[in-house]
NULUMPA-185683 format. One line per 2 residues: for each residue x, y, z of N, C-alpha, C. Coordinates in nm, 3 decimals. Atoms other than C-alpha are relative to their C-alpha. Example, Ala and Ser with C-alpha at 12.3 -4.5 7.8 and 13.67 -1.06 7.14 Angstrom:
0.089/-0.119/0.000/1.230/-0.450/0.780/0.090/0.120/0.000 ~ -0.082/-0.119/-0.006/1.367/-0.106/0.714/-0.077/0.109/0.073
//
This chain:
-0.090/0.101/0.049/3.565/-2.045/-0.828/0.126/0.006/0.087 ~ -0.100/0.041/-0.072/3.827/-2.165/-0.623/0.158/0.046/-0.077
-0.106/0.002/0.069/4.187/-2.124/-0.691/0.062/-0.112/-0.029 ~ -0.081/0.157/0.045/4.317/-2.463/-0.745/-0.119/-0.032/-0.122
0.070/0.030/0.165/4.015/-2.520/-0.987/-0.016/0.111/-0.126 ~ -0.026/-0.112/0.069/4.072/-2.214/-1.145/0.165/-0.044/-0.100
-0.147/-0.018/0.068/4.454/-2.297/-1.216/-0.016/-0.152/-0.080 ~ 0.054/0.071/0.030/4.320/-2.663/-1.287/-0.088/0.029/-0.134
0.064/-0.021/0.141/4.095/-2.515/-1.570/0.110/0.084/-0.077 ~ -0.072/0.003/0.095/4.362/-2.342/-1.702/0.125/-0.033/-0.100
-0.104/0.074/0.020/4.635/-2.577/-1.718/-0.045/-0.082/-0.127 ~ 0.131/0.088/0.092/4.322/-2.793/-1.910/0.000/0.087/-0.123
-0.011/-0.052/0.087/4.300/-2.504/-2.158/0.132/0.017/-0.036 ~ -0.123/-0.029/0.041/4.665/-2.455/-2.211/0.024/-0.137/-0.084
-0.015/0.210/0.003/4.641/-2.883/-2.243/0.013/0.042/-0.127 ~ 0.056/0.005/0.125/4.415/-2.810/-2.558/0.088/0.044/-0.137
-0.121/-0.118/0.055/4.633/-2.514/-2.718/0.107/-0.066/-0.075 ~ -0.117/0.065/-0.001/4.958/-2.762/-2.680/-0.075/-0.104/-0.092
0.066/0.132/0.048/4.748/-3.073/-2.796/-0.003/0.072/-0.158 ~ 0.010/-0.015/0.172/4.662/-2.878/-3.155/0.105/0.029/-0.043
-0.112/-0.066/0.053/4.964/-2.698/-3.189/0.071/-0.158/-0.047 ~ -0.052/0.114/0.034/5.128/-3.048/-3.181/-0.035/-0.065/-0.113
0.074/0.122/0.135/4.890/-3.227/-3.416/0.034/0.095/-0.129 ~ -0.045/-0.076/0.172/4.951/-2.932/-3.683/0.155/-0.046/-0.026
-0.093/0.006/-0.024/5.329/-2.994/-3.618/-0.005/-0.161/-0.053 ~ -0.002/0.128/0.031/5.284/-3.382/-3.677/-0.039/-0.041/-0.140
0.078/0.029/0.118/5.078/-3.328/-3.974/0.107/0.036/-0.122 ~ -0.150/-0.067/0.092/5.378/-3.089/-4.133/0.057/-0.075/-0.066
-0.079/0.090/0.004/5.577/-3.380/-4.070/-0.026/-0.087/-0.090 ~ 0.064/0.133/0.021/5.379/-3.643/-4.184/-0.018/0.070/-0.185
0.042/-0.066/0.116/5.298/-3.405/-4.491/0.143/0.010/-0.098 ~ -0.143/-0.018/-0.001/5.701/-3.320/-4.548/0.074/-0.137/-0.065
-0.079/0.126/0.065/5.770/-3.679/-4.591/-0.073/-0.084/-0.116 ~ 0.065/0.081/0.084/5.569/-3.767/-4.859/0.062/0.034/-0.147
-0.056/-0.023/0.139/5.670/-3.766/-5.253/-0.050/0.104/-0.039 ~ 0.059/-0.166/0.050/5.620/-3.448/-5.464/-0.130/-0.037/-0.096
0.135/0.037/0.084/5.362/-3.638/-5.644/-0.134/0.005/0.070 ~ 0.165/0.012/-0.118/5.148/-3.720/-5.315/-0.030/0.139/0.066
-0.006/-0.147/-0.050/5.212/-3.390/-5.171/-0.082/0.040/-0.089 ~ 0.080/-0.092/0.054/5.056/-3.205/-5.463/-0.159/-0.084/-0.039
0.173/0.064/0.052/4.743/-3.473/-5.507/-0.033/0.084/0.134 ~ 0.077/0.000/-0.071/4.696/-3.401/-5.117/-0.021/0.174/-0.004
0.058/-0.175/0.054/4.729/-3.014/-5.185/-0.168/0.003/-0.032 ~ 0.120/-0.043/0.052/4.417/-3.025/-5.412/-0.126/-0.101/0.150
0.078/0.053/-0.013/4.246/-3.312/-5.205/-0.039/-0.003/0.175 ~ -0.013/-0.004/-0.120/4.343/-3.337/-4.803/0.004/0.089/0.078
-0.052/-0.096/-0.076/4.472/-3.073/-4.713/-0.096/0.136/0.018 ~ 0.109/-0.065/-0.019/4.234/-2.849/-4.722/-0.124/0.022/0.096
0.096/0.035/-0.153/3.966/-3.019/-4.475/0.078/-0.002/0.091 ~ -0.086/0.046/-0.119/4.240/-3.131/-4.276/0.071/0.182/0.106
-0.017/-0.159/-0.026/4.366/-2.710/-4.254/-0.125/0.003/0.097 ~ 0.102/-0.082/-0.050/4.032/-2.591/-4.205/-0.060/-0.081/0.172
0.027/0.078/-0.096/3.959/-2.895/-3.912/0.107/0.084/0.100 ~ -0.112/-0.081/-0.121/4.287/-2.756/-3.700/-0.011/0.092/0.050
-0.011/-0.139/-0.003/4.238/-2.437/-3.788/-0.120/0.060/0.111 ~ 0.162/0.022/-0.073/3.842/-2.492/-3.576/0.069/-0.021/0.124
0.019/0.088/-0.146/4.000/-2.717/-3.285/0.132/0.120/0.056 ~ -0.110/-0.069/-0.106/4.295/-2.441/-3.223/-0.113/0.143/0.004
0.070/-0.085/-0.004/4.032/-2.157/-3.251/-0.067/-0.010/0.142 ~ 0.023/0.073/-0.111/3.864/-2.361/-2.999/-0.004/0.025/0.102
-0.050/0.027/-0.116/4.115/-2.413/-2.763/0.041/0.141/0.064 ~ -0.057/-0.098/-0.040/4.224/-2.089/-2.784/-0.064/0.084/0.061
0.096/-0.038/-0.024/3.873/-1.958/-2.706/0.033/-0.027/0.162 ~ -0.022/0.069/-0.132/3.861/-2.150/-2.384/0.124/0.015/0.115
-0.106/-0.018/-0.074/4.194/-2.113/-2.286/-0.064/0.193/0.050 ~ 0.035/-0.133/0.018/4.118/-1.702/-2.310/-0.116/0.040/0.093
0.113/0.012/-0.124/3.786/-1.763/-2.108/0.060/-0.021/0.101 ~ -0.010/0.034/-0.124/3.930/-1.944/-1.828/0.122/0.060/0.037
-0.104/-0.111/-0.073/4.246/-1.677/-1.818/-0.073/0.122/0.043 ~ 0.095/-0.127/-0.081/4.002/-1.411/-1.764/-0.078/0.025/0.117
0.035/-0.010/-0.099/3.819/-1.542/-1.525/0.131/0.006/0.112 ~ -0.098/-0.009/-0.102/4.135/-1.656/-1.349/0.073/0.135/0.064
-0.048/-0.145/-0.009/4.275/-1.324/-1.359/-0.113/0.100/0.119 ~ 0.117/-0.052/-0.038/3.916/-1.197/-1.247/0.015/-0.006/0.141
0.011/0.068/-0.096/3.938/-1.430/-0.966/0.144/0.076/0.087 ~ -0.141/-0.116/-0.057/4.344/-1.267/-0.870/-0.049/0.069/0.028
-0.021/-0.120/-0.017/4.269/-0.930/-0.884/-0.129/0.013/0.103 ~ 0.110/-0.021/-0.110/3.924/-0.953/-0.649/0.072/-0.068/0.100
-0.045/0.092/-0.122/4.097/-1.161/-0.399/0.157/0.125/0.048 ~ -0.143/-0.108/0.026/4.422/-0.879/-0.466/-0.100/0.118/0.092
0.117/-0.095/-0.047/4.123/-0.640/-0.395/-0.056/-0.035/0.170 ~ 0.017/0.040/-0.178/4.018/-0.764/-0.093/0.097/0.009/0.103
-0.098/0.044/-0.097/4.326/-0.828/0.090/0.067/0.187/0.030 ~ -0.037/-0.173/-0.019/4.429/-0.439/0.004/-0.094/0.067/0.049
0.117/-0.032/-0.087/4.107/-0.381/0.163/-0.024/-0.013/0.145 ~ 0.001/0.068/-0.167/4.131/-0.581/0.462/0.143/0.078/0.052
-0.110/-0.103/-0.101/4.505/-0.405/0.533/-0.028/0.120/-0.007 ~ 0.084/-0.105/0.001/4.336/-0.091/0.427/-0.041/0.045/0.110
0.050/-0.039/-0.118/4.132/-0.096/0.700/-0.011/0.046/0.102 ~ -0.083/-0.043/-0.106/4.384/-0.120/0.967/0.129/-0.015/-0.010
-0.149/0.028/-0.011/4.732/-0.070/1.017/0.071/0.005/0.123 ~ -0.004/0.021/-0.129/4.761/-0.113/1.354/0.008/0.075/0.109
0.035/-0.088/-0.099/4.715/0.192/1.494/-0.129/0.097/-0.041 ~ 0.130/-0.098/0.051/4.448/0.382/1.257/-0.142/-0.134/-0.085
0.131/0.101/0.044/4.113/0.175/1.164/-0.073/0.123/-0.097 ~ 0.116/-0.034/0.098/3.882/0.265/0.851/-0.105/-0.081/0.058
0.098/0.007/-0.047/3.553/0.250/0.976/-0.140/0.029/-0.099 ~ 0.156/0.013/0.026/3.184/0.173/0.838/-0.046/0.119/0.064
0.097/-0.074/-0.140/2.908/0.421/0.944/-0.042/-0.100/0.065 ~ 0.129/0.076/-0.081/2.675/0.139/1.044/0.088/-0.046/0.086
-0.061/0.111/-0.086/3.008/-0.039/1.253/0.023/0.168/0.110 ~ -0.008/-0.180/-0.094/3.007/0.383/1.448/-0.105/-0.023/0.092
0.108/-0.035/-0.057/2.753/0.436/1.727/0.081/0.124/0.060 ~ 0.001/-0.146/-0.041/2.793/0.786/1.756/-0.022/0.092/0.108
0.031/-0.068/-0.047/2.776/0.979/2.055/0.023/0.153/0.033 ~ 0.022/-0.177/-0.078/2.806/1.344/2.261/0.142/-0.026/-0.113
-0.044/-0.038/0.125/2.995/1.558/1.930/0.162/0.082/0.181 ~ -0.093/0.001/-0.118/3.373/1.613/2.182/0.064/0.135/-0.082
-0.071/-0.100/0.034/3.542/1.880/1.926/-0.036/0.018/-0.182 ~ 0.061/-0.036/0.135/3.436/2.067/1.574/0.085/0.114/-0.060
-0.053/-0.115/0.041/3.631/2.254/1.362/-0.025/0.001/-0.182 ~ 0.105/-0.018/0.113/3.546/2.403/1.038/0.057/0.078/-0.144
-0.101/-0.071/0.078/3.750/2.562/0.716/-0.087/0.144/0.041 ~ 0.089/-0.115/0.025/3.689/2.935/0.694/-0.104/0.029/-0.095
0.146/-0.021/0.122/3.442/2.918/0.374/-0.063/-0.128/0.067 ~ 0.094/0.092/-0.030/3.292/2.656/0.576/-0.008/-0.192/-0.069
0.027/0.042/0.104/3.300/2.404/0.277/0.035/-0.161/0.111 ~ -0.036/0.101/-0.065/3.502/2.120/0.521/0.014/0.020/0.146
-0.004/0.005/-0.174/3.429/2.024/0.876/0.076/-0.094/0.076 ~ -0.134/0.115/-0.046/3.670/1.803/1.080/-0.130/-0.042/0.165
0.082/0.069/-0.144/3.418/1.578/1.395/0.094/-0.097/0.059 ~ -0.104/0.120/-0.099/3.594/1.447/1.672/-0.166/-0.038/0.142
0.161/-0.007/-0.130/3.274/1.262/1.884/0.085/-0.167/0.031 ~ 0.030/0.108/-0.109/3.280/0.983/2.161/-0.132/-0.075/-0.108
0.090/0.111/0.107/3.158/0.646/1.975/0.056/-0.110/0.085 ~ -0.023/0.123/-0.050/3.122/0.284/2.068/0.037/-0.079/-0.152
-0.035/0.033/0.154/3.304/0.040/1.779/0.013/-0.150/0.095 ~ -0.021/0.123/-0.064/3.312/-0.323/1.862/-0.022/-0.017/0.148
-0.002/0.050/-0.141/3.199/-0.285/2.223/0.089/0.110/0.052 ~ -0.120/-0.127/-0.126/3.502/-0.022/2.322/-0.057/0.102/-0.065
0.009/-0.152/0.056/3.447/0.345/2.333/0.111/0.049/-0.007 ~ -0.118/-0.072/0.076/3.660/0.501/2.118/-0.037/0.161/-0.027
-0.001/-0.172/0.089/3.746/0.882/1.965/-0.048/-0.026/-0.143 ~ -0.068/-0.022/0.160/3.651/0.886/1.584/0.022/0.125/-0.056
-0.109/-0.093/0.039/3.782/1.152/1.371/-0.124/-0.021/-0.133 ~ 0.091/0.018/0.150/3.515/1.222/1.008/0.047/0.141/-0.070
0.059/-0.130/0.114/3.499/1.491/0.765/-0.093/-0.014/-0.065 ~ 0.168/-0.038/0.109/3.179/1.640/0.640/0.055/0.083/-0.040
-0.018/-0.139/0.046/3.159/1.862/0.348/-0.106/0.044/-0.003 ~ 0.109/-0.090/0.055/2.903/2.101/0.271/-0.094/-0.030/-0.142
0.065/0.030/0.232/2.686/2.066/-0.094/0.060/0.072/-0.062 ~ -0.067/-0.093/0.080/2.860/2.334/-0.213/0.170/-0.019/-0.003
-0.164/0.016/0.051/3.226/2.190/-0.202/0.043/-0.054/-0.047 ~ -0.071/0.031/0.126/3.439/2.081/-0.415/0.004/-0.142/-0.003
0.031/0.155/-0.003/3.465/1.749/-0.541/0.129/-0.067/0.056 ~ -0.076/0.081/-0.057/3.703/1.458/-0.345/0.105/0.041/-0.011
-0.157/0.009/-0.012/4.077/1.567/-0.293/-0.027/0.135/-0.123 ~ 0.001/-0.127/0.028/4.008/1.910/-0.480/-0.016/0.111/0.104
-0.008/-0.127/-0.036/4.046/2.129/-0.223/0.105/0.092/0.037 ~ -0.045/-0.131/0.001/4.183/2.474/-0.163/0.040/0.082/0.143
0.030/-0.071/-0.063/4.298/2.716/0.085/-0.042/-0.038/0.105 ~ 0.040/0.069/-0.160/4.146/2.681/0.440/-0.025/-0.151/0.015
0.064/0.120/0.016/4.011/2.359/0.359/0.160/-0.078/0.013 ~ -0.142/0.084/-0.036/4.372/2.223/0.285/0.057/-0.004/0.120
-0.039/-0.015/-0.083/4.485/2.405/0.576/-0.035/-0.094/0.118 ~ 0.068/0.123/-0.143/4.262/2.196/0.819/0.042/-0.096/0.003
-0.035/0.147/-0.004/4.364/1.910/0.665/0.114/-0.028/0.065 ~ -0.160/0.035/-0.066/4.732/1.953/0.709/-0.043/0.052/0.142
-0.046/-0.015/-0.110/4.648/2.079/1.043/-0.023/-0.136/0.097 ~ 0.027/0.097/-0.073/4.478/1.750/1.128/0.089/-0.095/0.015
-0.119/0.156/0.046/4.755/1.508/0.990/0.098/0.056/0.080 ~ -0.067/-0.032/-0.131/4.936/1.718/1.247/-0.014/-0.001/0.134
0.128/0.006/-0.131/4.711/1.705/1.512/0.077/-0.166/0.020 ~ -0.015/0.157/-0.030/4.732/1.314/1.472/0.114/-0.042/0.015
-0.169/0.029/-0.029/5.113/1.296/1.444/0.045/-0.008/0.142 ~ -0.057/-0.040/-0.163/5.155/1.456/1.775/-0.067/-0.098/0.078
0.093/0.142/-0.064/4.892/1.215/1.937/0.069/-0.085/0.015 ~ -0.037/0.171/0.032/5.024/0.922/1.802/0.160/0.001/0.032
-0.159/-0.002/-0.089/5.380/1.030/1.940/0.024/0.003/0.115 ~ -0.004/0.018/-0.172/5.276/1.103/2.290/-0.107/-0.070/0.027
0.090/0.143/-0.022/5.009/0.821/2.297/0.091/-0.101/0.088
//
């Protein structure tokens, strides 16, 4: 769903919303100005269907409206999603990389925590046609789960985000 027919359907549900709210509001009125005699016949006789009818078409609207904010919303936050994805990716000097967009070649430098658990690969790869450096971490089966680690393992890390600093200063 598009965004203009998206904001289009819910301008349409908001329509509805406004449209009953009004007609209850008219009816008040219309109800307000009548004698205390007609007032209490339509008590027992009108008012009643006439309630329960409003009470349906704002249920309704309100339904609809509620649908087509969810999707709309739906529709934001994936398109929000994407775009933090797409700058994600790159920031104009570091690229997030696919395996399948990697062709992998000769492994250039390997280093490894002392319990082994995290490995740091620096290999010669082709990415769009240029050969580039990439940069991965493998763990082991036996290590810890995502952004839990410890000890050597940390150590590597910070030594890499240092590693790359210096690079990217005398680059």
């Amino acid at each position: 769903m598009s965004k203009e027919k998206s904001n289009m359907q819910t301008h349409r549900g908001l329509g509805i919303v406004v449209s009953v709210v009004q007609s209850v509001e008219r009816f008040m009125k219309s109800h307000l100005a009548k004698g205390r005699v007609r007032r209490a016949i339509s008590y027992v006789f009108t008012i009643p269907q006439q309630i329960e009818r409003m009470d349906q078409e704002l249920s309704d609207g309100l339904r609809e409206f509620n649908v087509v904010a969810l999707l709309d919303t739906n529709l934001r936050i994936r398109s929000g999603n994407q775009l933090a994805d797409e700058n994600a990716r790159y920031n104009g000097e570091f690229r997030l990389l696919k395996h399948v967009e990697v062709d992998k070649f000769e492994l250039i430098l390997q280093e490894a925590s002392e319990d082994g658990t995290l490995v740091l690969k620096y290999h010669c790869a082709e990415v769009d046609g240029r050969v580039v450096v990439v940069c991965y971490f493998e763990t082991t089966p036996d290590a810890p789960g995502e952004g839990e680690y410890e000890g050597d393992a940390t150590n590597l890390l910070d030594r890499t985000l240092a590693h790359d600093r210096i690079l990217a200063e005398i680059s």
